[in-house]
C-alpha positions in Angstrom: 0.0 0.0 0.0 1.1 3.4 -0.9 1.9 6.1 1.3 -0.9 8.1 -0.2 -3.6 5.7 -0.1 -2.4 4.6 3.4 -2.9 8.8 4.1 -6.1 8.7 2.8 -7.7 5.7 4.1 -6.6 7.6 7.6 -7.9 10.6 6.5 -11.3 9.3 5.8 -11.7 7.0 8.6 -11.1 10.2 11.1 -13.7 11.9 9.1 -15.9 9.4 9.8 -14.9 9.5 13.2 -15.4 12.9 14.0 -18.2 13.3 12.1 -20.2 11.2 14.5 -19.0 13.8 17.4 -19.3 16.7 15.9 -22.0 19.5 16.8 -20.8 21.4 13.5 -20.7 18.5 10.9 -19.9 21.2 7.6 -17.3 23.2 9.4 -15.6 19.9 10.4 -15.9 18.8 6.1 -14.7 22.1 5.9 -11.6 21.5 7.4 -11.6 18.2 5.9 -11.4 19.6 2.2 -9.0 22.4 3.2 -6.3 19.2 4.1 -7.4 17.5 1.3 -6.6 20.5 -1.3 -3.2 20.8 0.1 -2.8 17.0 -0.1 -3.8 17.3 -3.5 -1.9 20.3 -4.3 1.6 18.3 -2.7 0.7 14.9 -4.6 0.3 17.0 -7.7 3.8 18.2 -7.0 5.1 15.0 -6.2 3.5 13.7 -9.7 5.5 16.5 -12.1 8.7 15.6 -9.7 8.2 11.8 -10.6 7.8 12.8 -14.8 10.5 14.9 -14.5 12.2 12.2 -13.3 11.3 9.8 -15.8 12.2 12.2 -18.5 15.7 12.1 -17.3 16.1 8.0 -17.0 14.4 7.8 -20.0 16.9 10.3 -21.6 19.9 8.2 -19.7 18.4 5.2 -21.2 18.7 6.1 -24.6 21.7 8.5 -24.6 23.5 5.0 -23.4 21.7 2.2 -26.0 23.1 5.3 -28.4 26.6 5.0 -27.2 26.3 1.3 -27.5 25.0 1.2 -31.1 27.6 4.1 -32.0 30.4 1.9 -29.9 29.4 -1.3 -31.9 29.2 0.4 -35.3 33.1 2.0 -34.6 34.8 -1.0 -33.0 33.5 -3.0 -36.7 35.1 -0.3 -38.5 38.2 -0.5 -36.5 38.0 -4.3 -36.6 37.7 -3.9 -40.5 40.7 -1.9 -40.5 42.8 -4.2 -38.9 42.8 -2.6 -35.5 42.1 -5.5 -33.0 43.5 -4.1 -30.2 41.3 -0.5 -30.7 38.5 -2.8 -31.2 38.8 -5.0 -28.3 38.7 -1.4 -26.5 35.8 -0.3 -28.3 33.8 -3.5 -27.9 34.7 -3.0 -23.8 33.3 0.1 -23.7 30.1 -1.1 -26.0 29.4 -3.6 -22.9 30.0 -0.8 -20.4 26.9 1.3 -22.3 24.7 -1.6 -23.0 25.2 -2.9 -19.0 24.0 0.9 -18.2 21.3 1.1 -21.0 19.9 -1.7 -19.3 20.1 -0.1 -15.9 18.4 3.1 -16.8 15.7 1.2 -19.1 14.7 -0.9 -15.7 14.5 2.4 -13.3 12.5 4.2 -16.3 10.5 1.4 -16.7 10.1 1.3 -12.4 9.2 5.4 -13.0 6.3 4.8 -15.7 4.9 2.1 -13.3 5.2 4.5 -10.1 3.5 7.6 -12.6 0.6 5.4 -13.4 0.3 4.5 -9.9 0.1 7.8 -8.6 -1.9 8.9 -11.2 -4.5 6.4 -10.5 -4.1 7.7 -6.5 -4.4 11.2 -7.4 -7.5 10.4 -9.4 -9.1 8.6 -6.2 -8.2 11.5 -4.0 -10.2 13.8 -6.4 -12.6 11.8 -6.7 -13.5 11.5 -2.9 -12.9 15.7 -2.8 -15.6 16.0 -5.0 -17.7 13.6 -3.1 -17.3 15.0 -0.1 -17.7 18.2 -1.3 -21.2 17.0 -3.0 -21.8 15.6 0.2 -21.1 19.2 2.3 -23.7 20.9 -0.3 -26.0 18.0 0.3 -25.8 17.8 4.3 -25.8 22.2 3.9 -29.1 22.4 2.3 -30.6 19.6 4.6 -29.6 22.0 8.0 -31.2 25.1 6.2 -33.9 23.3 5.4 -34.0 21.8 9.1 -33.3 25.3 10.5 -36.5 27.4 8.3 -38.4 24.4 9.7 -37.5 24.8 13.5 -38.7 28.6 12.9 -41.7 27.4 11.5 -42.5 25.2 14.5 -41.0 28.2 16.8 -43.6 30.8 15.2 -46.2 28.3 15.0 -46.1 27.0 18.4 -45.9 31.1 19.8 -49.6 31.1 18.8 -52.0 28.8 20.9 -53.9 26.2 18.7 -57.4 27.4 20.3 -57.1 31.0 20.7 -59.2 31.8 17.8 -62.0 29.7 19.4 -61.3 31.3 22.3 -61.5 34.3 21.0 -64.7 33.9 19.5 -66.2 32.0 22.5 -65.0 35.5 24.7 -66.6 37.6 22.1 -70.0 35.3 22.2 -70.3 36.0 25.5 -69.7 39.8 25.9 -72.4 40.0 22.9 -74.5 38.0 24.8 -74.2 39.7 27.8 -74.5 42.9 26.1 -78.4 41.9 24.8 -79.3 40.6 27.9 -78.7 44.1 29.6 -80.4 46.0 26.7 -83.5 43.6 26.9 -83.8 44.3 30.7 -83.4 48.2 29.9 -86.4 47.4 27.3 -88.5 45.3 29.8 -88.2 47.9 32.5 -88.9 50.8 30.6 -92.0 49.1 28.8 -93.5 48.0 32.8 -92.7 51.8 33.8 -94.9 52.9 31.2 -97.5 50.4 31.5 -97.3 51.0 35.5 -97.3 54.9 34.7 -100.4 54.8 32.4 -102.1 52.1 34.8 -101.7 53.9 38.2 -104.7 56.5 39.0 -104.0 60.1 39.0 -106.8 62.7 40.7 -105.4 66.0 39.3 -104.8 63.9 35.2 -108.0 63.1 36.2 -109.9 66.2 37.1 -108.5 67.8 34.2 -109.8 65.3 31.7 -112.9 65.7 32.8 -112.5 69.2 32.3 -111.7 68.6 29.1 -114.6 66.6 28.5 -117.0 69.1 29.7 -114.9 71.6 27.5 -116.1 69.7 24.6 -119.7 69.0 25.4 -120.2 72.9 25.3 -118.5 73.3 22.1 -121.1 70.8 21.1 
């Protein structure tokens, strides 16, 4: 296991850890994809370093199977001319190039294969950002939505369930009570009347007689 993936198994598993504690959930994924960016940003780093150095053992590599092709070509030329003992040199040297052609074509091949690696890695660890970051938008709009709903309930419960009926049922009775006064006013007014008209009078009386007479003269 790579040190990367080892890092980022770790780093996930205390997310999930924390996670389970935390009061503040998207601050804590906040801090979470802040560590993650700068992991990405050094593995990134750590990437160009490993092409660069590929491009320089893959250079090695062929600068020496150059040498030994160039080496082979001169010591047949100095072998056609007679020269043994310059080609016997030549040839030594040939071995010497191919031995570290060979060398560099295994540690450029061991660079390729650590490239793709890390690649793969780096493509896992932005992957998971962006999951976790879908997953902070997610969890974000599910508090707002729990929050605007907690208000709701708060403003909701502020108001009793039955005070309109209460309200009404108050009113119903001060109505009520008002026309029962008015109807007594009415009742004792009408029997003060009837009482006034029905109670004898002598002077009323006298004078209607008076009147009475008045009008017999008159005829």
């Amino acid at each position: 296991m790579s040190l990367i993936k080892r890092m980022r198994d770790i780093t996930v598993a205390t997310l999930n850890e924390h996670l389970e504690r935390s009061e503040d959930p998207v601050r804590l994924i906040d801090q979470y994809l802040a560590a993650q960016r700068e992991q990405l940003h050094q593995s990134e780093k750590l990437y160009q370093q490993c092409v660069s150095h590929a491009a320089s053992l893959r250079q090695q590599y062929l600068t020496a199977l150059e040498t030994k092709e160039k080496r082979e070509h001169q010591a047949m030329l100095a072998l056609k001319a007679g020269e043994e003992h310059i080609a016997r040199i030549v040839l030594q040297e040939k071995l010497q190039a191919e031995e570290k052609s060979e060398q560099y074509r295994e540690l450029y091949d061991q660079a390729k294969q650590s490239i793709l690696d890390l690649d793969e890695e780096l493509q896992q660890l932005k992957a998971d950002y962006k999951e976790v970051a879908d997953k902070r938008s997610y969890y974000l709009a599910r508090m707002e939505s729990a929050r605007l709903q907690q208000r709701l309930h708060a403003r909701a419960s502020s108001f009793a369930h039955d005070a309109t009926p209460r309200m009404f049922g108050r009113l119903e009775e001060r109505v009520s009570d008002m026309e029962l006064n008015a109807r007594s006013l009415r009742d004792v007014r009408r029997m003060s009347r009837e009482s006034y008209y029905a109670s004898s009078n002598p002077a009323v009386d006298a004078e209607m007689e008076a009147l009475r007479n008045k009008l017999k003269q008159e005829g």
